[in-house]
C-alpha positions in Angstrom: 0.0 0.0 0.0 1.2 3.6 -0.1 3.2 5.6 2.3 0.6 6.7 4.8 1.4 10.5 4.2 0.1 10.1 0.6 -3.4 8.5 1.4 -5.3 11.6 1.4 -4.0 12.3 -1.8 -4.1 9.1 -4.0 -8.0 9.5 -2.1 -8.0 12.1 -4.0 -6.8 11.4 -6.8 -8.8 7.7 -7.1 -5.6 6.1 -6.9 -6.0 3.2 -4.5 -3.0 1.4 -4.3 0.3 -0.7 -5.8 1.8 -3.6 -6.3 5.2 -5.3 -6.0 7.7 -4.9 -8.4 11.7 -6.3 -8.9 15.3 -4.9 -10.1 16.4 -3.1 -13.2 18.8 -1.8 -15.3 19.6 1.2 -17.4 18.5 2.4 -20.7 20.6 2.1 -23.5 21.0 4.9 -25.9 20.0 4.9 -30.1 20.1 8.4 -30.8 18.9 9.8 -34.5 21.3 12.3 -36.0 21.3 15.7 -35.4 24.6 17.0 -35.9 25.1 14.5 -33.6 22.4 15.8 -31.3 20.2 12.7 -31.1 16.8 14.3 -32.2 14.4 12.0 -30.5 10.8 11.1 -31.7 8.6 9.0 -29.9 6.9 7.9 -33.0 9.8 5.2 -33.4 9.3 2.4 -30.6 12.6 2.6 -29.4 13.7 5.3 -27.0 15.8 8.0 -29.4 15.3 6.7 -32.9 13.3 8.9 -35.3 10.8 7.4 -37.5 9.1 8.0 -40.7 5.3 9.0 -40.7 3.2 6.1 -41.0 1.0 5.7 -44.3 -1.9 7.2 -44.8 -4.5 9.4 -46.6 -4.4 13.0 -46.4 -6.9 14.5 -43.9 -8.1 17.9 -42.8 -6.0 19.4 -39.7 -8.2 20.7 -37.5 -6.1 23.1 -35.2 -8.8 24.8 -33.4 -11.6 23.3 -31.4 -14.7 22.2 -33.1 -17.8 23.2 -30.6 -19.4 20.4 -32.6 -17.7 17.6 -31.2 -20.1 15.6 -28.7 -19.0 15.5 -24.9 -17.6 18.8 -25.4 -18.9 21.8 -23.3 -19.0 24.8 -24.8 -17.1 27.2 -23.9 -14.6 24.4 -22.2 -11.6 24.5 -24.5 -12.1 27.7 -26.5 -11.2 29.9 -23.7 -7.5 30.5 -25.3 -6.4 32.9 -22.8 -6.4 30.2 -19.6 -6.4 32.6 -17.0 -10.3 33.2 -16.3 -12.5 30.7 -18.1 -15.3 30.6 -15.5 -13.7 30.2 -12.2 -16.1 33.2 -11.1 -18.9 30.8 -12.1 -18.4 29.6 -8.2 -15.3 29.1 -6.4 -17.4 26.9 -4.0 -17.8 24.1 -6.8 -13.8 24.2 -6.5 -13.4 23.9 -3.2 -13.1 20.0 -3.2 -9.7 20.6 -5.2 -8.6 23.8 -3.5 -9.1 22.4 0.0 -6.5 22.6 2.9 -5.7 19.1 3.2 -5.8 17.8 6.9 -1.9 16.5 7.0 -0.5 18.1 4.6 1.3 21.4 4.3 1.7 24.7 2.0 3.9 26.3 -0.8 4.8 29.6 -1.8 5.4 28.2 -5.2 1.8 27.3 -5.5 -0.6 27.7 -2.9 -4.4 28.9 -2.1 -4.5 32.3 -0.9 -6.8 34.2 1.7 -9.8 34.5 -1.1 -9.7 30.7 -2.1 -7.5 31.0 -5.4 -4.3 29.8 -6.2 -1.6 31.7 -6.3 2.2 31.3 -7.0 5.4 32.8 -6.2 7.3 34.3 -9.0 11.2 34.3 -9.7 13.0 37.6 -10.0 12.9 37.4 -13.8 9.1 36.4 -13.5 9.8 32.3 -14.4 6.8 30.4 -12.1 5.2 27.2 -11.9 3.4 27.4 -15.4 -0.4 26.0 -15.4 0.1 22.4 -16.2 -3.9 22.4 -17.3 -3.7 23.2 -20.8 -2.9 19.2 -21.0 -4.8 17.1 -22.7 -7.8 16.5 -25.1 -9.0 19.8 -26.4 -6.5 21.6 -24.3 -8.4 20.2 -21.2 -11.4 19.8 -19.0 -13.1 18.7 -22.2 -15.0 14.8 -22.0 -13.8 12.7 -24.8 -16.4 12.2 -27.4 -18.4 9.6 -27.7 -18.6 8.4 -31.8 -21.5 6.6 -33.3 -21.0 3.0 -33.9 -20.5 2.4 -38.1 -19.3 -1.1 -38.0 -19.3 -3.8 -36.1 -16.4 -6.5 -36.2 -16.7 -10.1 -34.6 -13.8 -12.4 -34.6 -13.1 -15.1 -36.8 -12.7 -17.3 -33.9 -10.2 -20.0 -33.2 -6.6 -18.8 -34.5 -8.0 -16.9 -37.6 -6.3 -13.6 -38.5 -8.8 -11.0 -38.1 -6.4 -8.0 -39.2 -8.0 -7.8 -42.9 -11.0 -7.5 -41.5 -10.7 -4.9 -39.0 -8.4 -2.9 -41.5 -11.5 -2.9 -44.0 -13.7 -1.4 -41.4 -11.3 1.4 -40.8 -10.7 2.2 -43.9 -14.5 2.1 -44.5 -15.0 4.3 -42.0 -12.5 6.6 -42.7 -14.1 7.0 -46.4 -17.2 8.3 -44.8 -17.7 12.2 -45.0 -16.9 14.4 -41.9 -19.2 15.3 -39.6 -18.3 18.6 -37.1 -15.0 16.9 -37.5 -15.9 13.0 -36.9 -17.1 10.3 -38.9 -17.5 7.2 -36.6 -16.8 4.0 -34.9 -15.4 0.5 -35.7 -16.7 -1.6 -32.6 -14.7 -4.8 -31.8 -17.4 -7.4 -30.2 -16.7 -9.3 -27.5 -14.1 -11.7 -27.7 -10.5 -12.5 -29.2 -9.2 -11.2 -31.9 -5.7 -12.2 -34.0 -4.1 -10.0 -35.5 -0.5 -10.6 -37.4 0.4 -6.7 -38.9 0.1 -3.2 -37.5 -3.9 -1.8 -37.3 -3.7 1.9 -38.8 -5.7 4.7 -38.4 -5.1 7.2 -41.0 -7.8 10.0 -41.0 -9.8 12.1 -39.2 -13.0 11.5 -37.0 -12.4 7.6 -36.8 -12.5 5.3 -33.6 -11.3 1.5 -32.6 -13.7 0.5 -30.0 -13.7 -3.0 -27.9 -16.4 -4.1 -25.5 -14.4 -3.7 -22.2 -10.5 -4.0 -21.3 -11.4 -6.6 -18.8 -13.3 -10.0 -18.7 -15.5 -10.6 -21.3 -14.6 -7.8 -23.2 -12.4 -7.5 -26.5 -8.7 -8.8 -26.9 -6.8 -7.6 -29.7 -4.1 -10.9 -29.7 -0.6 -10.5 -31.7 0.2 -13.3 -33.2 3.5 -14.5 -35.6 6.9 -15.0 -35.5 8.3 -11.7 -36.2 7.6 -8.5 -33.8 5.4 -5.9 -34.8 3.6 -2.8 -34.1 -0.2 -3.1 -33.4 -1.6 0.2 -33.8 -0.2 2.7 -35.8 -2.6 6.5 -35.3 -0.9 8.9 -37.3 -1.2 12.0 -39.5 1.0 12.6 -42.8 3.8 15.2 -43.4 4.8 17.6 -40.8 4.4 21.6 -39.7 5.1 23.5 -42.8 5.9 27.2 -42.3 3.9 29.7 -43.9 5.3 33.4 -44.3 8.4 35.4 -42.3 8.8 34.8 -39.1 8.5 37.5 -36.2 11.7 38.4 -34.1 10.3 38.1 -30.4 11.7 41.5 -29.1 11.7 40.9 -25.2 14.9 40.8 -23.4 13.9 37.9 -21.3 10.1 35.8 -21.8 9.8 33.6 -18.6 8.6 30.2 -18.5 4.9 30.1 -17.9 4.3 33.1 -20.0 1.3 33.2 -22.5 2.1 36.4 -23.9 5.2 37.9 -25.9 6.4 41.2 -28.3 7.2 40.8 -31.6 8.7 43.2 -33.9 6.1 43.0 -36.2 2.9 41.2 -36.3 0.8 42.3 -38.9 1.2 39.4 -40.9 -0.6 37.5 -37.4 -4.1 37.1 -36.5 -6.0 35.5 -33.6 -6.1 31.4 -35.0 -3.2 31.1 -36.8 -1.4 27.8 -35.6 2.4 29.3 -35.0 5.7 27.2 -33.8 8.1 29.7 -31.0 11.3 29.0 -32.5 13.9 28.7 -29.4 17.4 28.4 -31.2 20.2 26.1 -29.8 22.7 28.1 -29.6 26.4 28.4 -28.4 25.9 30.9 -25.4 23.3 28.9 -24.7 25.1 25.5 -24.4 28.1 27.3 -23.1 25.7 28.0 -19.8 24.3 24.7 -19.9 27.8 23.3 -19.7 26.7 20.9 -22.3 29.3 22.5 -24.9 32.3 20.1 -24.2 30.9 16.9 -23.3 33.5 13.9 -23.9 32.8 10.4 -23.2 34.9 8.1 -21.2 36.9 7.1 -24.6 38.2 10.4 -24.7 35.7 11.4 -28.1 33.3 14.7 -27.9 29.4 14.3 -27.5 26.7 16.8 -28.9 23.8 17.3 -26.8 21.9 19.2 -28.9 23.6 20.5 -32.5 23.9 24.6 -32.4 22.2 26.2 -35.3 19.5 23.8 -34.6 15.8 25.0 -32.9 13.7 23.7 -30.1 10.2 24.5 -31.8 6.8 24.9 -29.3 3.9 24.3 -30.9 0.9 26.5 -30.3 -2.2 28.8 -31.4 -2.7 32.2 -31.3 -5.3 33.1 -28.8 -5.5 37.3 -29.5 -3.1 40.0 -30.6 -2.7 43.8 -29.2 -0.8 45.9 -31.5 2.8 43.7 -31.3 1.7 41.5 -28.4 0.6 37.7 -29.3 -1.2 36.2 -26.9 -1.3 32.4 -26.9 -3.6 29.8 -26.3 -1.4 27.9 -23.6 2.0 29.0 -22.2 4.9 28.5 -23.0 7.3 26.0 -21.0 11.0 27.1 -21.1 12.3 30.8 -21.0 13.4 32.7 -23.9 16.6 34.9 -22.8 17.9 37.4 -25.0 20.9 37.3 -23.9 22.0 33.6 -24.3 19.5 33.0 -27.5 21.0 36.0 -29.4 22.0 36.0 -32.3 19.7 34.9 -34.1 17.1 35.4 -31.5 13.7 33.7 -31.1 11.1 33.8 -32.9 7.3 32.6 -34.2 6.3 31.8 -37.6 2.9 30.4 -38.9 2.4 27.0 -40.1 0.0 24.6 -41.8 -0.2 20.9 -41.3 -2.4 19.5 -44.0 -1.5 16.0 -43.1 -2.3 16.1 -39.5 -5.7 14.0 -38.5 -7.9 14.7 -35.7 -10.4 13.7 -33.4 -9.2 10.0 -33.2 -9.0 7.6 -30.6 -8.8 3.6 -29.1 -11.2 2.7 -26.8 -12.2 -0.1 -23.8 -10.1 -3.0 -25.3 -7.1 -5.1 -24.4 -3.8 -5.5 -26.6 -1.8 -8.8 -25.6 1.4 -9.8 -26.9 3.9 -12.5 -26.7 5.7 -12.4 -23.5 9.5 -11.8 -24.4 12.8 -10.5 -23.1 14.9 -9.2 -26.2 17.3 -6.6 -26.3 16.6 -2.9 -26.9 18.2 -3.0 -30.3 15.9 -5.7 -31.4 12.1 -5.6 -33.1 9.7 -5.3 -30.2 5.8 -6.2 -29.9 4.7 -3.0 -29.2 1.1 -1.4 -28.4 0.7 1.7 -30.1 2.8 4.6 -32.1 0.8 7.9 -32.4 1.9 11.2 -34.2 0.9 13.7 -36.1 -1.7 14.7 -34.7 -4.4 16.5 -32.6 -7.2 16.1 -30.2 -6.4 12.2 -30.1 -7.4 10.0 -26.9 -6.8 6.7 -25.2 -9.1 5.5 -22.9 -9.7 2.2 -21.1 -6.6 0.4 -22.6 -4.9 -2.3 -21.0 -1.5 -3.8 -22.5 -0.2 -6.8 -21.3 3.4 -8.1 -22.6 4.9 -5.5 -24.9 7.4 -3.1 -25.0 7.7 0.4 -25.6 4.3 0.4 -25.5 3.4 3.5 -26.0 5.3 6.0 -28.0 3.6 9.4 -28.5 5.8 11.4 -30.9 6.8 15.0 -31.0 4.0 16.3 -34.0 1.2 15.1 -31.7 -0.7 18.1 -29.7 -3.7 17.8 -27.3 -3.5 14.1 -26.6 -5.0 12.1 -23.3 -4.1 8.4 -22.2 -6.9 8.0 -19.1 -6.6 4.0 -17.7 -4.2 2.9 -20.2 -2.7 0.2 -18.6 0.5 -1.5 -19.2 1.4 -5.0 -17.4 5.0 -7.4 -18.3 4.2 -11.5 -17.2 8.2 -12.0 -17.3 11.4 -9.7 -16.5 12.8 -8.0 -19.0 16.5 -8.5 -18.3 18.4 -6.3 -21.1 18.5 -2.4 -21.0 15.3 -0.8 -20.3 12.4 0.3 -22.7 9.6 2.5 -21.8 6.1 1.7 -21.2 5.5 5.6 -21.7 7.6 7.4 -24.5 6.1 10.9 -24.2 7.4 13.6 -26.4 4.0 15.4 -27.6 3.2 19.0 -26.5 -0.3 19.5 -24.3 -0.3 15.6 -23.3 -2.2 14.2 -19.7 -1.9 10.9 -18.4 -4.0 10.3 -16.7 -5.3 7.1 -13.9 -2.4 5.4 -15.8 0.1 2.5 -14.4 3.2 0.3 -15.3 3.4 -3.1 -13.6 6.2 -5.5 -14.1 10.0 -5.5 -13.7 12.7 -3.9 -15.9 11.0 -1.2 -17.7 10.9 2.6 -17.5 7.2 3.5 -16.8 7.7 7.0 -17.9 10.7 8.9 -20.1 10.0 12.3 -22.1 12.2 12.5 -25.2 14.7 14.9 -27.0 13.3 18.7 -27.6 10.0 18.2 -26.1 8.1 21.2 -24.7 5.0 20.5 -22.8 3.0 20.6 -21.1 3.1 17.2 -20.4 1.4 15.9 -17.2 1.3 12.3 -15.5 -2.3 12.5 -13.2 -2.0 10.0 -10.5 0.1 7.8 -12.2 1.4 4.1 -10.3 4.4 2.1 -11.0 5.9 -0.7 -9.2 8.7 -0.7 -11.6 11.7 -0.6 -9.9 12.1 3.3 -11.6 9.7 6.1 -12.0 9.3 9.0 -13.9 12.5 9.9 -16.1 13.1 12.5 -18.5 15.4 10.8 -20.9 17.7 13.5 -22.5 18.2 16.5 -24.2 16.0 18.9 -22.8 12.4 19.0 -22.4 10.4 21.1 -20.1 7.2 21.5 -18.8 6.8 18.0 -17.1 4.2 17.3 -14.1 4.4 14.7 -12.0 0.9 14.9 -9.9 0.0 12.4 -7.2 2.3 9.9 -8.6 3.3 6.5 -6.6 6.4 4.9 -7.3 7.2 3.1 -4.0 9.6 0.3 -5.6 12.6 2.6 -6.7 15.7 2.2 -5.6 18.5 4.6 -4.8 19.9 3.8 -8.3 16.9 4.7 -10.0 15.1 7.1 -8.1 11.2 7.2 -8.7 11.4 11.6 -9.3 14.7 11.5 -11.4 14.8 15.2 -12.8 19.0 15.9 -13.8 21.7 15.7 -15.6 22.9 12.6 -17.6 25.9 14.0 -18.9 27.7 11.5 -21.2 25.5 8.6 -20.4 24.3 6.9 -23.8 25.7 9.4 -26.7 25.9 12.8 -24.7 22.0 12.4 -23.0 22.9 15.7 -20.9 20.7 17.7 -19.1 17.1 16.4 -19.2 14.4 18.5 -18.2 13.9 22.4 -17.0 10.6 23.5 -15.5 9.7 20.3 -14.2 7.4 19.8 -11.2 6.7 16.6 -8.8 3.6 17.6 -6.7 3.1 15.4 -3.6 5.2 12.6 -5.2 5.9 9.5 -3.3 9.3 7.9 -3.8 12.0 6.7 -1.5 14.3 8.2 -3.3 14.1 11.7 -4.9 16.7 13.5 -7.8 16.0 16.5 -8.5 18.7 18.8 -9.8 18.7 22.9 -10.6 19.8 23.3 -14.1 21.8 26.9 -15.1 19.5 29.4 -15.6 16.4 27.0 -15.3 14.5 25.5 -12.4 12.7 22.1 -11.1 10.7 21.5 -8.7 9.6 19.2 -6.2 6.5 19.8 -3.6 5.3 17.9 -1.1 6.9 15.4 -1.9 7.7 12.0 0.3 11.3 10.2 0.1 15.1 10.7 0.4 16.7 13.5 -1.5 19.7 12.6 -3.4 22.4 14.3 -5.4 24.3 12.2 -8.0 27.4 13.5 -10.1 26.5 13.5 -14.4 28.4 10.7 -16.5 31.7 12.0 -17.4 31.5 14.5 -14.3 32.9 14.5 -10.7 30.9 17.6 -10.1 27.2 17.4 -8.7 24.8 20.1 -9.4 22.8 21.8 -7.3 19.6 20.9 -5.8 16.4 22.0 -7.2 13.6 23.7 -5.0 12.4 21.1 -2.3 9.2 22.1 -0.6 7.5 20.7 2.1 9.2 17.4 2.0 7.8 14.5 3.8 4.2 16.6 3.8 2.0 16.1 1.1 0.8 20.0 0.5 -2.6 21.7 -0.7 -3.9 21.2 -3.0 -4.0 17.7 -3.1 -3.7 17.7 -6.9 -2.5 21.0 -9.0 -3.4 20.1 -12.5 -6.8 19.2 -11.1 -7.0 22.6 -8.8 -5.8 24.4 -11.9 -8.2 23.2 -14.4 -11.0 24.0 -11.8 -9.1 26.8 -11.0 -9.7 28.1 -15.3 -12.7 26.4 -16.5 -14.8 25.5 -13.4 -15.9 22.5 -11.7 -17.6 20.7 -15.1 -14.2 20.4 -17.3 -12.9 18.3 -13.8 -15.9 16.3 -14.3 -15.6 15.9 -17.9 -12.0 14.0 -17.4 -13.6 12.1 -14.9 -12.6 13.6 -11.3 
């Protein structure tokens, strides 16, 4: 069970408890070429390696939020400026969220104040615990859709291959005309299904559908010899920039910000899907101390290639005169004087290829149980990427690896009760049940159960928000941001009670050499009322990461290559679980009222 400090908040949370999990190792590194930077995409099912875009049909992008969609409220997810939305419908309905909790404690860094709102301490340069709640489907507090049903599949039964079949039915569907942005669902009846090649789903509006994840419900069975993907959900192409970009004229945008100056913006308006270029550049990894990285052979590493950018996707929510305002902040800080020349920047795009309003729904994936090294094929559950307002919901995975791999062109994505479970050890260098590299992502009632896995890594480049909701693992690991530099990570009433000093459960730092130059691998990161017995959290230059309320022993650990430990981040309230009980959930109340917690299920 968990540590007794953290039972008013996995009551909170409707996490109830975890299981017992064994030893692991550590994570080999295949990292894809970026001027040796190792660009990673989470599209590809190992760790680092980039992959092409699955094949598909062209589909409408649909970059803004359709008030169409069923199970969406209005008014939910269109409120791009996140600060209001209708918190002044009733505070009261919030209180449940915002509520003193009876062990725990406070924090300046995010806190309720004297009229019952949160409120947050700011650095000197205005950097603050962003607002994680612009994660997820529809930008958040938005229920996922509920499609109609346009064909039904039954299996074959015995060992028949029922992959032609279900294909045809996706592909039927996804020849039907859109509907306020959806066309329908294939429904899997009850029972087991074999398939022997990857399931794709390749346009807009379409929806796999079991009868359950549990008994009696649908089983999606990988069957064959050779190791294979079973369900590929992506878009074509990628972000294609329209225009000039705008130089961003501040001296320093902090992290959290929704709102910058450009020097021009005329060629802007309010709806125009934009990227924030952040360049890599030598000042830059001259601070980060990542500019002279050499491995243990005595042969440099690059951590990330300068000339190269770290792009944020995002929407414009409303201009004044040179200000853009966007529709969720931003995660890392943009500082003049370390980003200069060439400076940052925004620049509209189109993504033709990228599909929408997708999903996988109440079934179970199983695939053969087997321990193979990292470098070799893998059964694995699902690849997504490419695109937007995608969900999975009631999922559970039992025997694959890198199960899930959420690449860097997906936006607006939630995984609620996707479930991943290993029968046998996995012995070699660890995979992850969780590859998370897409921007606006909540997991959400999630877990990882078995032994030698990572439950959770964020990739290469990513820039979130990305937020794990009451995630368990008894994975002898917990939630680790794999390399090269992604920000804006939550870690929110997560359990990881099996993880050693080795491998601690909060593992926010830097990697140095490890694999090909990993580095440092996550700013602006945030473990709220974590439990872990052990804690790593580290202070990256001219960054932050944080760690509230969380339970476990804080530990330091030198970088690969380095005798030299960095400092600490910010520990608050250790040992004492702090108020409020959840902050993505107190947030999204907090900006859209009490109905978008309900909608996700809270």
């Amino acid at each position: 069970m968990l540590h007794a400090n953290r039972r008013s908040v996995v009551a909170h949370l409707a996490v109830a408890s975890v299981v017992a999990f064994a030893a692991c190792g550590e994570a080999a590194d295949h990292d894809a070429a970026d001027g040796g930077a190792g660009a990673a995409d989470a599209s590809s099912p190992s760790h680092e390696g980039g992959g092409a875009d699955a094949p598909g049909h062209d589909a409408p992008g649909h970059e803004a939020g359709d008030a169409g969609i069923p199970g969406r409220d209005a008014g939910d997810a269109g409120d791009a400026s996140g600060d209001a939305g209708d918190a002044s419908a009733g505070q009261a309905s919030c209180a449940k969220w915002l509520a003193t909790a009876p062990d725990g404690g406070t924090s300046a860094w995010a806190h309720v104040d004297a009229t019952g709102h949160l409120a947050y301490e700011t650095m000197p340069r205005g950097d603050r615990i962003m607002d994680f709640s612009h994660a997820g489907y529809m930008g958040g507090g938005v229920a996922l859709p509920v499609l109609p049903a346009q064909k039904t599949v039954s299996p074959a039964g015995g060992t028949a291959d029922d992959t032609a079949a279900i294909q045809a039915a996706l592909d039927a569907v996804a020849a039907l005309p859109l509907s306020a942005g959806l066309r329908g669902a294939v429904v899997l009846a009850p029972g087991a299904f074999h398939i022997g090649a990857t399931l794709t789903i390749h346009a807009s509006g379409v929806v796999l559908r079991g009868s359950g994840s549990g008994t009696g419900g649908t089983s999606l069975v990988m069957t064959g010899a050779t190791p294979f993907l079973a369900i590929s959900m992506s878009g074509t192409g990628s972000h294609k920039t329209a225009g000039s970009p705008a130089a961003i004229t501040d001296s320093y945008v902090p992290s959290g910000a929704l709102s910058f100056d450009v020097q021009d913006a005329s060629g802007f308006a309010a709806g125009d899907t934009v990227l924030v270029h952040r360049p890599v550049t030598t000042a830059w990894l001259a601070l980060m101390g990542m500019d002279h990285l050499v491995n243990s052979a005595g042969q440099a590493e690059t951590w990330l290639g300068a000339g190269s950018t770290i792009d944020t996707d995002r929407t414009i929510a409303s201009i004044s005169g040179n200000t853009i305002t966007l529709d969720a902040p931003l995660t890392d800080s943009l500082d003049a004087a370390y980003l200069s020349p060439p400076g940052a920047s925004v620049e509209k795009y189109t993504f033709a290829g990228r599909i929408s309003q997708v999903g996988i729904e109440h079934l179970r994936v199983v695939g053969p149980a087997l321990d193979v090294p990292i470098a070799d094929p893998q059964y694995s559950m699902l690849a997504m990427n490419g695109v937007i307002d995608a969900w999975v919901s009631d999922v559970a995975v039992e025997d694959t690896q890198n199960a899930f791999a959420i690449g860097g062109q997906a936006r607006r994505v939630t995984l609620d009760r996707a479930t991943v479970t290993h029968t046998i050890a996995h012995t070699g260098d660890n995979m992850a049940d969780f590859s998370l590299s897409a921007t606006q992502l909540l997991v959400s009632r999630s877990s990882s159960t078995g032994t030698g896995e990572w439950p959770i890594v964020t990739q290469g480049r990513e820039t979130g928000p990305i937020v794990a909701l009451g995630f368990t693992s008894n994975q002898p690991s917990g939630i680790s941001p794999h390399q090269r530099w992604a920000t804006g990570l939550l870690a929110d009433g997560c359990a990881f009670p099996n993880s050693p000093k080795g491998t601690p459960g909060v593992a926010f730092w830097d990697r140095g050499t490890h694999g090909s130059g990993q580095g440092w691998t996550v700013g602006w990161g945030v473990a709220w009322n974590v439990y872990s017995p052990f804690l790593l959290v580290q202070q990256p230059p001219g960054s932050q990461n944080w760690c509230i309320g969380c339970t476990g022993q804080i530990v330091s650990k030198a970088p690969a290559g380095s005798s030299t430990t960095p400092p600490n981040g910010i520990f608050d309230s250790p040992g004492a679980p702090v108020t409020p009980g959840s902050l993505y959930l107190a947030q999204l109340c907090e900006r859209l009222g009490p109905s978008a917690v309900a909608n996700i299920g809270y």
